[in-house]
N, C-alpha and C positions, 0 to 999 in steps of 0.2 A: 804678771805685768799688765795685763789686760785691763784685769778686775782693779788697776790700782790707777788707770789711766784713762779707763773711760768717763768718768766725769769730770777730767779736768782737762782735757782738750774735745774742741769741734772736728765732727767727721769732716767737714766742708773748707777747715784751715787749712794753709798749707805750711811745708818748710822745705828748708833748704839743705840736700845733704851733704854732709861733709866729707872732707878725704877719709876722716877716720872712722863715721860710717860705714864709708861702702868698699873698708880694706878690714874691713875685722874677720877674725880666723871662722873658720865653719859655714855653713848653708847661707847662702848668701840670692839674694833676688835679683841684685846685677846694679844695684842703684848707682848714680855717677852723681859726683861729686858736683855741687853746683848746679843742679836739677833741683828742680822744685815739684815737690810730690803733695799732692792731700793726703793728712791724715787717713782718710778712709783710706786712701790707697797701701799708705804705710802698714794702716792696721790689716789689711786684706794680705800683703806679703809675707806677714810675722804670722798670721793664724792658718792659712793656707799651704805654706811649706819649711814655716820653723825659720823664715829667712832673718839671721841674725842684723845684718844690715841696718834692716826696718825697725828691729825693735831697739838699736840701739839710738835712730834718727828720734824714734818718739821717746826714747830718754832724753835725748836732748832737747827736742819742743818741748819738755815736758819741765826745762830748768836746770836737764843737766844729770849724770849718772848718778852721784852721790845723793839729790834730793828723791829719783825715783826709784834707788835699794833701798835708801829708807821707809815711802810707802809702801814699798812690797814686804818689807819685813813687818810692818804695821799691819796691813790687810791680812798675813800667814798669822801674826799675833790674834789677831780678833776673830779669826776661824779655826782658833785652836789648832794650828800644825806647827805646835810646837816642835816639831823634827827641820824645820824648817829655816835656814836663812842665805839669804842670796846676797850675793856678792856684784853680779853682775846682772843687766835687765835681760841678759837673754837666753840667763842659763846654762852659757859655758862657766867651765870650771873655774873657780874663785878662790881666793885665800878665806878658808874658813867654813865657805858655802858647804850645807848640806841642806837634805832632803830625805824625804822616805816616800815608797808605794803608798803609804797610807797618806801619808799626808799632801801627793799629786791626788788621792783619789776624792779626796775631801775638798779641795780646792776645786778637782774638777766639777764637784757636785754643786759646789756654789755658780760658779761659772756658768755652766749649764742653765742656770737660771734665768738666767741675761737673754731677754730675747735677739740682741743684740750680735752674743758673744754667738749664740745657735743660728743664726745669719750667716755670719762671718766661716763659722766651723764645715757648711758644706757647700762654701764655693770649690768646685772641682778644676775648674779654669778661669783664667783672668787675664787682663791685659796691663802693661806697668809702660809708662809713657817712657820714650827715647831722646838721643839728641837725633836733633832736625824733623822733627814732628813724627817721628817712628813709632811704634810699640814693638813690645815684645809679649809671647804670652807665657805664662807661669803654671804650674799644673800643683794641684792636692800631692802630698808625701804620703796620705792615709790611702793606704791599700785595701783597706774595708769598705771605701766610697770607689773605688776607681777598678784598678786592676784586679781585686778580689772583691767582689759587693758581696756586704751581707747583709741581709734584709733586716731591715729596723735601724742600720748603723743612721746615729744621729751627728757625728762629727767625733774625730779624736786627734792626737798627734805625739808625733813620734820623733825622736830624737836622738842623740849620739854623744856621750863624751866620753873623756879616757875613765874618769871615776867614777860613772854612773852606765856605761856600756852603753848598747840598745834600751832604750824606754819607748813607752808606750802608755799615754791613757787616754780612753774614750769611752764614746759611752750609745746602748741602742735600744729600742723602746721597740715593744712590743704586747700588743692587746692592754696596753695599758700602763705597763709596768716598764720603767728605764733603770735599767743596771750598768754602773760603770764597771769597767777594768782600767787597773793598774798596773804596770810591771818595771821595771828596773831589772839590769842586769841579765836581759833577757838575750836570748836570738836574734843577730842581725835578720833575719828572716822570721820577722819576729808575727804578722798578722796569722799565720794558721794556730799560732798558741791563744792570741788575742779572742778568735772566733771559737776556739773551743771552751775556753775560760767562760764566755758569754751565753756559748749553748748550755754549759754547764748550768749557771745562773738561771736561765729558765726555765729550764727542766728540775730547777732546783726549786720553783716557785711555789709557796703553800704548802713547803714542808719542813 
């Protein structure tokens, strides 16, 4: 969703969200209906803690659900993840939608690229504006930055559905070299597999 929206909305716009934003099923940032958020904020809650909310608000800045599954399926088409097609912009389960490890891991590799997107990836905390001039603050879901660090982790994130279980992909650099992990179908308690998978990866390096 990211990779399919950040060139066609301003960080500095803002919008307006709706009831059906900030009621949609899953991880949610807390958005109210009728608040006006910036973009950047939008995109800070959707890449920080997976908050479905957000990412369905920048579907609609963006023109609306249907115009931006079609970019998402056009951006997976053009990085070859053909395992790939979404149904919805936030990645809850869809009529249709599928995925694979590989092709979260290839996507993330593009991603990653974006000095933008690697900004966005290790904010740890945040602030998300209230009614009557309040905030609230929002914390990372990636346990590799927060409550479990591990060294080099460069941003990842992790997720939940009924068809795709525990997921997980991110990615962490080290003397040079950035190795991502993917995983589906994994352990709710899913970052000690994440961190071994990655040590694996570098110990695996130059051979």
């Amino acid at each position: 969703l990211f990779r399919s929206l950040l060139p066609q909305l301003d960080p500095h716009a803002s919008f307006k969200a709706t009831y059906l934003d900030a009621t949609v099923d899953g991880t949610r940032a807390g958005l109210v209906p009728g608040m006006t958020y910036s973009i950047k904020t939008l995109f800070t809650c959707m890449l920080e803690m997976s908050a479905n909310d957000a990412a369905d608000a920048l579907a609609q800045a963006n023109g609306g659900m249907k115009k931006t599954v079609a970019q998402m399926n056009a951006v997976a088409q053009h990085l070859q993840a053909y395992d790939t097609h979404a149904d919805t912009p936030s990645g809850l389960d869809g009529v249709g939608e599928t995925t694979s490890a590989y092709d979260l891991a290839l996507i993330a590799q593009a991603d990653f690229k974006i000095p933008a997107f690697r900004r966005y990836m290790l904010i740890t905390h945040s602030e998300v504006p209230a009614p009557h001039h309040k905030k609230f603050e929002i914390e990372s879901h990636n346990d590799l930055l927060t409550d479990a660090p591990y060294h080099g982790d460069i941003g990842g994130k992790n997720g939940y559905t009924v068809a795709a279980q525990a997921t997980y992909v991110g990615a962490a650099t080290r003397h040079g070299q950035t190795i991502v992990v993917s995983m589906m179908h994994a352990y709710p308690i899913w970052w000690p597999m994440a961190a071994k998978l990655l040590n694996w990866g570098f110990r695996a390096s130059g051979k």
